[in-house]
C-alpha positions as CSV (number, residue, x, y, z in Angstrom):
1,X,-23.9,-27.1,16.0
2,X,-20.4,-28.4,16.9
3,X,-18.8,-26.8,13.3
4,X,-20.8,-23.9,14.3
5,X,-19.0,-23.5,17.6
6,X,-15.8,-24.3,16.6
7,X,-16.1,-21.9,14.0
8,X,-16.6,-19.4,16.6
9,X,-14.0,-19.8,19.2
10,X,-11.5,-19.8,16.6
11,X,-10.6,-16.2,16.6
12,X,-9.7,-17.0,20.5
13,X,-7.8,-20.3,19.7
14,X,-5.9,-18.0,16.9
15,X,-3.4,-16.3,19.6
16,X,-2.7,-19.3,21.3
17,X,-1.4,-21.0,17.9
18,X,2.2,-19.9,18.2
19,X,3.7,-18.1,15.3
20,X,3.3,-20.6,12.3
21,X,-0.7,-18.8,11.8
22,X,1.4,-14.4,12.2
23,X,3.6,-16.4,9.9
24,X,0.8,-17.5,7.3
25,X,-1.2,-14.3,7.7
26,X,1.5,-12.0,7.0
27,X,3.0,-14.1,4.0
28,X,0.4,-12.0,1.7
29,X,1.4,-8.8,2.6
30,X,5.2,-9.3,2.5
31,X,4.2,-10.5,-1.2
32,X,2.3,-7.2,-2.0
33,X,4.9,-5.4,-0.9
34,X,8.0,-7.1,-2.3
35,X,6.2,-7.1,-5.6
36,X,5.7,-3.0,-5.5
37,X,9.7,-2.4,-4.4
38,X,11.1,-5.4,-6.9
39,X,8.8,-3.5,-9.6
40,X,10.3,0.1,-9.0
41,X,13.5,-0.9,-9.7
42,X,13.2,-3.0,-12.7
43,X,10.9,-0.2,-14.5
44,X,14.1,1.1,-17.0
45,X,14.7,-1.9,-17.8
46,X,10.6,-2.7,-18.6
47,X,10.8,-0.2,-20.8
48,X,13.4,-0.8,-22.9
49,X,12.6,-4.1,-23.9
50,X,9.3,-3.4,-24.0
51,X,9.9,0.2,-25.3
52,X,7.5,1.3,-22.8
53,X,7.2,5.6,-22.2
54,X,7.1,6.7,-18.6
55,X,4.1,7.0,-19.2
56,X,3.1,3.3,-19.6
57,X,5.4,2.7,-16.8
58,X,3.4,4.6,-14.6
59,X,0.2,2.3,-15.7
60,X,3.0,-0.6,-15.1
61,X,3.4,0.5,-11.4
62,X,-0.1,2.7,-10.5
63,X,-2.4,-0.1,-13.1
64,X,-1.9,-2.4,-10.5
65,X,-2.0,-0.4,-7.2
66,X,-5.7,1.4,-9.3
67,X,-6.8,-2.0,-9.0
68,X,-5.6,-2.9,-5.3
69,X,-7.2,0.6,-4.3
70,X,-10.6,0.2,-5.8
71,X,-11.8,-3.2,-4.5
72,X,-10.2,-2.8,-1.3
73,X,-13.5,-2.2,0.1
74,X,-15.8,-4.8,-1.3
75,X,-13.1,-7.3,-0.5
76,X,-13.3,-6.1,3.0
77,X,-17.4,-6.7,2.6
78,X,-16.0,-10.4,1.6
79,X,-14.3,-11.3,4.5
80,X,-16.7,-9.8,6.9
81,X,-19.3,-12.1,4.5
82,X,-17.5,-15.7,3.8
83,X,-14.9,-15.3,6.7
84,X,-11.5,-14.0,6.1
85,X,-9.4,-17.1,5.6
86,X,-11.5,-17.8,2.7
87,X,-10.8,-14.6,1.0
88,X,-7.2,-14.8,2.0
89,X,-6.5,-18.5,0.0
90,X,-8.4,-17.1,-2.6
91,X,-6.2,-13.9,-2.8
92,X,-2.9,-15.4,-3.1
93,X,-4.0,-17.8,-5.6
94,X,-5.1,-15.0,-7.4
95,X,-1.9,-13.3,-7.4
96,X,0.5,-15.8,-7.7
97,X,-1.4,-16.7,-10.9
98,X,-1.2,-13.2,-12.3
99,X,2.9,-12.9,-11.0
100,X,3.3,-15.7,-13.4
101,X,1.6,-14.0,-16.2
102,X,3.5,-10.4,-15.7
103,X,6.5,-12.4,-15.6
104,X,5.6,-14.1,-19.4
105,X,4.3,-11.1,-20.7
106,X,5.3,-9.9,-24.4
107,X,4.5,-6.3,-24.6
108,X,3.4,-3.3,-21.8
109,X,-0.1,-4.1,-22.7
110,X,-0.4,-7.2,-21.4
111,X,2.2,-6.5,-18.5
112,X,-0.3,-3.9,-17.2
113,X,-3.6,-6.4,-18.1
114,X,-1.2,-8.8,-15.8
115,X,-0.5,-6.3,-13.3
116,X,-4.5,-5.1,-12.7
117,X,-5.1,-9.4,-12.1
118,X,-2.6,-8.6,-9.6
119,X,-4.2,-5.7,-8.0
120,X,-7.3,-8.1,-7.8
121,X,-5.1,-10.5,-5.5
122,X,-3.5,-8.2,-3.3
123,X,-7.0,-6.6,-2.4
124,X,-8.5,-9.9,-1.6
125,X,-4.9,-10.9,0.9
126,X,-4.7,-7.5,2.9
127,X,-8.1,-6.8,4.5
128,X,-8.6,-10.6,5.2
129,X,-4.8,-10.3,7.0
130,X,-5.8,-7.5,9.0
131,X,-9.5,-9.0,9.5
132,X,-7.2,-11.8,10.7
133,X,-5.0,-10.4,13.2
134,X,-7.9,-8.0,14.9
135,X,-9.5,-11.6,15.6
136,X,-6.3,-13.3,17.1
137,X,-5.4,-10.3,19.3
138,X,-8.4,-8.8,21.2
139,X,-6.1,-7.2,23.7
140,X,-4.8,-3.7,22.9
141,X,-1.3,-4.1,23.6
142,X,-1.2,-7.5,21.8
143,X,-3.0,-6.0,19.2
144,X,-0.5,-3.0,18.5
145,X,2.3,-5.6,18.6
146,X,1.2,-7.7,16.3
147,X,0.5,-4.6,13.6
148,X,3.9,-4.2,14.0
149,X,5.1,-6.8,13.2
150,X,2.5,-7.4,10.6
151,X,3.8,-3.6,9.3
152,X,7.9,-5.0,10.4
153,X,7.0,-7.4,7.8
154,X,6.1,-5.3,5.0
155,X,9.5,-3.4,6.0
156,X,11.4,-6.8,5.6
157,X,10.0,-6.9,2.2
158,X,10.7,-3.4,1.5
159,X,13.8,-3.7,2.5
160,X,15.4,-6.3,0.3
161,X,12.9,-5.9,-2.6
162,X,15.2,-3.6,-4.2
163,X,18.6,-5.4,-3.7
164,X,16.8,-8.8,-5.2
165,X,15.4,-6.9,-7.4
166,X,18.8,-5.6,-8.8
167,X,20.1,-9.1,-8.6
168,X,17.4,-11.2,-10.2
169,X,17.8,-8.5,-13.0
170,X,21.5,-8.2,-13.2
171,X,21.3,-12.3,-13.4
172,X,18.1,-13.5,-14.7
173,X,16.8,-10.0,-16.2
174,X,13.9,-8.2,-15.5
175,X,10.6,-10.9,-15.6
176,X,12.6,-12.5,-13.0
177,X,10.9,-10.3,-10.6
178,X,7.4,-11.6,-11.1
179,X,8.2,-15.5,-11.1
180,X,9.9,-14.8,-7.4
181,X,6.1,-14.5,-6.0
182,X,5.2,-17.8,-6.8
183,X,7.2,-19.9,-4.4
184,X,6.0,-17.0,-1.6
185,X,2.2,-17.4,-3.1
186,X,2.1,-21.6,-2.8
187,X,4.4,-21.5,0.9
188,X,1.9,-19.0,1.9
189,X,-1.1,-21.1,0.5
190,X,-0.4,-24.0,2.1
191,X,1.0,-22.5,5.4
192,X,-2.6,-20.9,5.5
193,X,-4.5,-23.5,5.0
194,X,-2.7,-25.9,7.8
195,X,-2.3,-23.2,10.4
196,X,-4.9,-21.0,10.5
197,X,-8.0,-21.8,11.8
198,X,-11.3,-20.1,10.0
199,X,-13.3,-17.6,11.8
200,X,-16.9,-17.6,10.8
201,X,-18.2,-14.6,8.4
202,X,-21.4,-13.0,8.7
203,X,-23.8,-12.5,5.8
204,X,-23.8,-8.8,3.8
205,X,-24.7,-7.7,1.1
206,X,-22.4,-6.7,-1.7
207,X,-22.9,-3.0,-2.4
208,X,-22.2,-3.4,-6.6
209,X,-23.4,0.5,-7.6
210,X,-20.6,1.9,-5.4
211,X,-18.2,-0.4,-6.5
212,X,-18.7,0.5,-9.9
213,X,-18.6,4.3,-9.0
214,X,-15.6,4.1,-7.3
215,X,-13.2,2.2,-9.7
216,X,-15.1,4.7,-12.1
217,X,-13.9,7.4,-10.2
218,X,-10.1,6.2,-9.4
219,X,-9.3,5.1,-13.0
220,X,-10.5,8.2,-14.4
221,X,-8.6,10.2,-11.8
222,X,-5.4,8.8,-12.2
223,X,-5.8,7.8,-15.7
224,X,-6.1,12.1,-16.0
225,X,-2.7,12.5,-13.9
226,X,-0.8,10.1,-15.6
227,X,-1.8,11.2,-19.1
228,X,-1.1,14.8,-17.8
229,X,2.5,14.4,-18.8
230,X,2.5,13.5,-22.5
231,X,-0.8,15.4,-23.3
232,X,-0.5,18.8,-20.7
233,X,-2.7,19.6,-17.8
234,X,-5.0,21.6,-20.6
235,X,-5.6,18.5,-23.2
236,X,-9.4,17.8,-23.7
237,X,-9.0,13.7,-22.3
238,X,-7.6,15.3,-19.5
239,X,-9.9,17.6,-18.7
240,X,-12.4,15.2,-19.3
241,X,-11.0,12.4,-17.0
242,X,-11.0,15.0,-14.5
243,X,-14.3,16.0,-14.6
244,X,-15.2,12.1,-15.0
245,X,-13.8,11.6,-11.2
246,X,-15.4,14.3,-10.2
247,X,-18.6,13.4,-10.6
248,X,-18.7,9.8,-10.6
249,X,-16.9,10.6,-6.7
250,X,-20.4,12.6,-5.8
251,X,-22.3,10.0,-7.2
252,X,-20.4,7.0,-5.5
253,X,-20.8,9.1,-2.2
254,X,-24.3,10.0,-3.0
255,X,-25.1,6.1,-3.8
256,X,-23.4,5.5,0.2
257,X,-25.8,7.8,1.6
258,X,-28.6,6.1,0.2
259,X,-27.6,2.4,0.5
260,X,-29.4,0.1,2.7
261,X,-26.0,-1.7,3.2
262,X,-23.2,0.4,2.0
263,X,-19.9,-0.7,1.6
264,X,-18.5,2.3,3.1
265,X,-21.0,3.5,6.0
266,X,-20.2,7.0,6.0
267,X,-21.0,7.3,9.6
268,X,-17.8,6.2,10.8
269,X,-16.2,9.5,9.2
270,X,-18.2,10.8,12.2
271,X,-15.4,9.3,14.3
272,X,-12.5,11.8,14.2
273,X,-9.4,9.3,14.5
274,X,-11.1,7.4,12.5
275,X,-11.0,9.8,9.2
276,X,-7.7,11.3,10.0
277,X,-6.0,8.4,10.2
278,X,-7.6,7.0,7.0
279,X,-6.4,10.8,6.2
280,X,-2.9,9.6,7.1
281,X,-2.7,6.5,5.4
282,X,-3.6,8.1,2.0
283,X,-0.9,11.4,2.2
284,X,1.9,9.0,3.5
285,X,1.6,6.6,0.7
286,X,1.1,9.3,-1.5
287,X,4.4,11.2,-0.4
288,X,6.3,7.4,0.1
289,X,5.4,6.0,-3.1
290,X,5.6,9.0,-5.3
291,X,9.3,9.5,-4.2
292,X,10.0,6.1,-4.4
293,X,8.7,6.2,-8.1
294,X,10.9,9.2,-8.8
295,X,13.8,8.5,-7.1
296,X,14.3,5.0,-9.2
297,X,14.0,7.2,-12.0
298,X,16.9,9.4,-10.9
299,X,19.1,7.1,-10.0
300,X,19.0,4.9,-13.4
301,X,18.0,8.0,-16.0
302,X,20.0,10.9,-14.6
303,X,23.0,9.5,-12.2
304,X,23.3,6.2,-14.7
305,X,23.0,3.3,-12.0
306,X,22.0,-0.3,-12.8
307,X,19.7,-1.7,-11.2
308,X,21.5,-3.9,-9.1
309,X,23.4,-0.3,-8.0
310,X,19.7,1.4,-7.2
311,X,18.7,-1.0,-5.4
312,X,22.0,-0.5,-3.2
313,X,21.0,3.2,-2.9
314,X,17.5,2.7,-1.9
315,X,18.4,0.1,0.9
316,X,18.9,2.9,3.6
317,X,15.3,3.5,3.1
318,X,14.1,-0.3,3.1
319,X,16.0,-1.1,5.9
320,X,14.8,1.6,8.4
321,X,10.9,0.7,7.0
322,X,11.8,-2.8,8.4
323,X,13.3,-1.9,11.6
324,X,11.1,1.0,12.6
325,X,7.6,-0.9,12.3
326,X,8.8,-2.9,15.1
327,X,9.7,0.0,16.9
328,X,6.2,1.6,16.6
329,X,4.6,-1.6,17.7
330,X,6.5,-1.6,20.7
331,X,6.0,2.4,21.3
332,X,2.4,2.0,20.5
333,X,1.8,-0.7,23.5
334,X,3.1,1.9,25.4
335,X,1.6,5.0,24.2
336,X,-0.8,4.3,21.6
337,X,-0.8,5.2,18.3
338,X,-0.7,8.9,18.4
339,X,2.3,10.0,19.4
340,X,4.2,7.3,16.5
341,X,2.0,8.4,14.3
342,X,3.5,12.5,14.9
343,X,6.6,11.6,15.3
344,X,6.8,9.6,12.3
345,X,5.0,12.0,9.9
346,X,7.7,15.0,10.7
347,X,10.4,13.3,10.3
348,X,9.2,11.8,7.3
349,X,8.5,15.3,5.9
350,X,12.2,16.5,6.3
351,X,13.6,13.7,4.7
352,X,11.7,14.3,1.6
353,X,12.0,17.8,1.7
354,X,15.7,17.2,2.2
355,X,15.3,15.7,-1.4
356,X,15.8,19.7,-2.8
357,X,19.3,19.3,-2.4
358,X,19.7,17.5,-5.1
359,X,21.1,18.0,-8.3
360,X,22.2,15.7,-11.9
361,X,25.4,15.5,-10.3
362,X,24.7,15.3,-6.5
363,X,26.7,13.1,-4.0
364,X,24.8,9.6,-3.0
365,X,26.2,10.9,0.6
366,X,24.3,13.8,0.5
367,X,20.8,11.5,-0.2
368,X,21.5,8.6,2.4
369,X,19.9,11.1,5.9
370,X,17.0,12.1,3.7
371,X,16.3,8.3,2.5
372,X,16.8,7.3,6.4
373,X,14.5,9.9,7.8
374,X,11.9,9.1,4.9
375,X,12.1,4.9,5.7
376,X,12.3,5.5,9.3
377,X,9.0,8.6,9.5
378,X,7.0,5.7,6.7
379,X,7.6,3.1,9.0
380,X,6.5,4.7,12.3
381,X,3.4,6.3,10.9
382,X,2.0,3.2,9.0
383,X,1.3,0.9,11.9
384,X,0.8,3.3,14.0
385,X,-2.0,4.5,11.3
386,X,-3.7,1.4,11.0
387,X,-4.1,0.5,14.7
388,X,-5.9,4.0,14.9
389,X,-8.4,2.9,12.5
390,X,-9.0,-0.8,13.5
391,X,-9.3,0.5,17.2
392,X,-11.9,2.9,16.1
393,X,-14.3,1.0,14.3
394,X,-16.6,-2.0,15.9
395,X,-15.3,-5.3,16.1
396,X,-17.6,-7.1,13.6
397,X,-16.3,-4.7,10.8
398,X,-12.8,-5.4,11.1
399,X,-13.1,-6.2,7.6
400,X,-14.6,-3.1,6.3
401,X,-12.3,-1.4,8.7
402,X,-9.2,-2.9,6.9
403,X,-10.8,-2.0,3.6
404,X,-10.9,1.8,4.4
405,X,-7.4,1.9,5.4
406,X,-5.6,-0.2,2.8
407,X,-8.1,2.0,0.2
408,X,-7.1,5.0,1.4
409,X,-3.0,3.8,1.4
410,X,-3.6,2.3,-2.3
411,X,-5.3,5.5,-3.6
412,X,-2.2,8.0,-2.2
413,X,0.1,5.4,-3.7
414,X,-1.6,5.5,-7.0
415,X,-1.9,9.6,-6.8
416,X,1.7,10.0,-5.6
417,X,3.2,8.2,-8.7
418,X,0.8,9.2,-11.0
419,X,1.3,12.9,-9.9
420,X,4.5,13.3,-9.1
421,X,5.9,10.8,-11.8
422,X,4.5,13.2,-14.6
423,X,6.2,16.5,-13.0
424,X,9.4,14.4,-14.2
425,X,8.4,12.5,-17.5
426,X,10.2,15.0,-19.4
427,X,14.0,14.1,-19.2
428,X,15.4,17.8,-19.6
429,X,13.2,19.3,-16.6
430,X,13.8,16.4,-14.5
431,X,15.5,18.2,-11.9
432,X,13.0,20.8,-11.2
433,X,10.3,18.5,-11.8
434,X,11.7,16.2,-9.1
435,X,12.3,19.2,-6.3
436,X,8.4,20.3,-6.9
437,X,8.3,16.5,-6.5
438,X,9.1,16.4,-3.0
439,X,8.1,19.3,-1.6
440,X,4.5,18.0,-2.6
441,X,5.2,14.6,-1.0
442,X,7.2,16.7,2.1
443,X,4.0,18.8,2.4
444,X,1.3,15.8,2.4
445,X,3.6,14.3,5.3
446,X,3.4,17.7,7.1
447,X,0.0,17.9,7.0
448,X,-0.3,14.6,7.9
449,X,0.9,15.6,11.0
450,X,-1.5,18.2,11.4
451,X,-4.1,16.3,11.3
452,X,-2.5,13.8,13.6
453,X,-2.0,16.7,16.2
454,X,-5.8,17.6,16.4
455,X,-7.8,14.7,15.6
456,X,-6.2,11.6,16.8
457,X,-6.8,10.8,20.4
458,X,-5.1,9.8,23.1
459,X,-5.7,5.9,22.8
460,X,-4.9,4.2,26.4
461,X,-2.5,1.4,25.6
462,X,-4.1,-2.5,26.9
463,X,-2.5,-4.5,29.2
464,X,1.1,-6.1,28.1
């Protein structure tokens, strides 16, 4: 009876802990996220000593964030099932494990193999974080400053992921960039398991037919967009891993509907800040992540930097997705999460769109107000998103909640550098491959927006 109650009063105990416990919960995440920046920069290199095509470095990059995506949702279902600190110890053991295997890896094959362990790890950390934090900081206002600076975090990591990234490969070369996690992994392990106190999880079932269906459905999707570029839009595997999505997505939607206890409870789409910001989250990482992919690829292939210099280019970016998360966490105390969340997607559209100025031999000057506006509008929207969609679902499924969002962020990445990485996998069309690039990221930001405008409601801010 005593464990039992101690068990649960620990989500109230949680705030009162000082910061060593935001410390251990956000270690994961700023992992995740260092890993995805570090990798972007060290792809040219990837490939030619493993004499990798673009193509395999877009299963390098969207392999890993395929797997992160697809069991987003069942890890959610974990944490809300064996408590979320659980999950979380077992995440990063997971992925500081598969860091050091990407970073011993012979050939592309078993980077990637490597890479989807990693995916495992990172979907296990992130919902169990956010499952986390919803416990520690009931109140609103505490609530949306601790997103921020759980999302200020990831912009820390962002930030200086590339510039390490350039200098572990400039002095170490390029499987430095893996073996960089595993002091982060074991700090984060053992900060974890000192600091934070373990909530209690509540028994669900695991909802295995959906699960299946929808990995089914993601790897065949962007499996069909990556393999677009070498093969053409109109080659039979294409076609066929099209049409493989399409209808293991009705049937993965069709097994929800008839669960007893789904993984995704479609009724929550009923909530309309709930489903547009979920919308959100999925067209900003799409837009982010696909330019992020392409942009790397410009500044080594076509304008001839190292890696150590890309990283230098893309730091104007990083640095405004650190400071501006800690901006919208303040602004959303105040306002809620709407009016970040607008604000953040337009500017975020016009710096991508201001991407069409670009040409083989552009001026770096002429790219640093687009990469600003594109880092700053990322990091406003993405807390901002997430607080929309934790505030709008009940309290016992911050897990699930967590899931949804971090699914729907993971499957934009994956779609934004599958897609827009094969409009420029051929070298001599780069150019105009990269402008239709942007606009399509520019446009999923816009509409973003949109959707922002008309569904999101006016949250009232809690007390500070």
């Amino acid at each position: 009876m005593t464990q039992k109650l101690t068990e649960e009063r620990a989500p109230e105990r949680l705030a009162d802990l000082g910061v060593a416990p935001l410390v251990a919960i956000c270690a994961g995440y700023f992992m995740v996220i260092l890993d995805a920046m570090i990798v972007n920069v060290a792809l040219p290199s990837i490939g030619r000593e493993l004499r990798a095509s673009v193509a395999g470095l877009q299963w390098v990059t969207a392999g890993y964030t395929l797997v992160f995506a697809g069991l987003l949702l069942s890890a959610g279902t974990l944490g809300d099932r064996y408590g979320p600190k659980r999950v979380l110890q077992t995440g990063l053991a997971v992925f500081t494990l598969a860091s050091t295997a990407c970073g011993l890896a012979p050939s592309t094959a078993i980077l990637v193999a490597a890479r989807l362990l990693q995916g495992l790890g990172a979907a296990l950390m992130v919902p169990a974080s956010l499952a986390l934090l919803q416990a520690a900081y009931p109140d609103r206002a505490a609530r949306a400053r601790a997103f921020g600076i759980w999302g200020g975090v990831a912009g820390i990591a962002a930030a200086s992921g590339p510039i390490l990234g350039g200098v572990l490969i400039a002095g170490l070369g390029w499987r430095a960039i893996f073996f960089v996690n595993v002091p982060f992994g074991l700090a984060g392990m053992v900060l974890t398991a000192r600091s934070v106190p373990a909530p209690s999880g509540r028994r669900r079932a695991l909802d295995l037919p959906a699960q299946v269906l929808g990995v089914v459905a993601l790897g065949a999707l962007t499996a069909a967009l990556i393999e677009a570029g070498p093969l053409g839009w109109s080659s039979p595997a294409v076609l066929a891993g099209f049409g493989v999505a399409a209808v293991a997505g009705l049937a993965f939607v069709a097994a929800e509907r008839a669960a007893a206890a789904p993984m995704l409870p479609l009724r929550f789409f009923a909530n309309h800040t709930f489903s547009a910001a979920n919308a959100v989250g999925l067209l900003i990482n799409f837009g982010f992540y696909g330019q992020l992919f392409v942009a790397t690829l410009y500044f080594q292939d076509i304008k001839g930097y190292s890696a150590l210099l890309t990283g230098l280019a893309l730091l104007p970016e990083g640095i405004t997705v650190s400071g501006g998360s800690f901006v919208s966490g303040r602004i959303m105390a105040r306002t809620g999460p709407r009016v970040p969340m607008i604000a953040g997607l337009a500017l975020g559209g016009l710096g991508l769109l201001g991407w069409l100025s670009t040409g083989p031999h552009s001026a770096y000057a002429v790219l640093v107000v687009p990469l600003l506006a594109a880092g700053l509008g990322m990091s406003l929207t993405m807390p901002a998103a997430t607080t929309a969609v934790m505030s709008s679902a009940p309290a016992d499924r911050a897990g699930m909640a967590s899931g949804v969002v971090n699914t729907a962020r993971q499957v934009g990445g994956a779609l934004g550098v599958a897609l827009l990485g094969t409009l420029v996998s051929h070298r001599v069309y780069f150019i105009p491959g990269l402008h239709m690039a942007v606009v399509i990221g520019g446009a999923a930001f816009l509409l973003g927006c949109a959707l922002s405008v008309a569904f999101v409601e006016r949250l009232t801010p809690g007390p500070a």
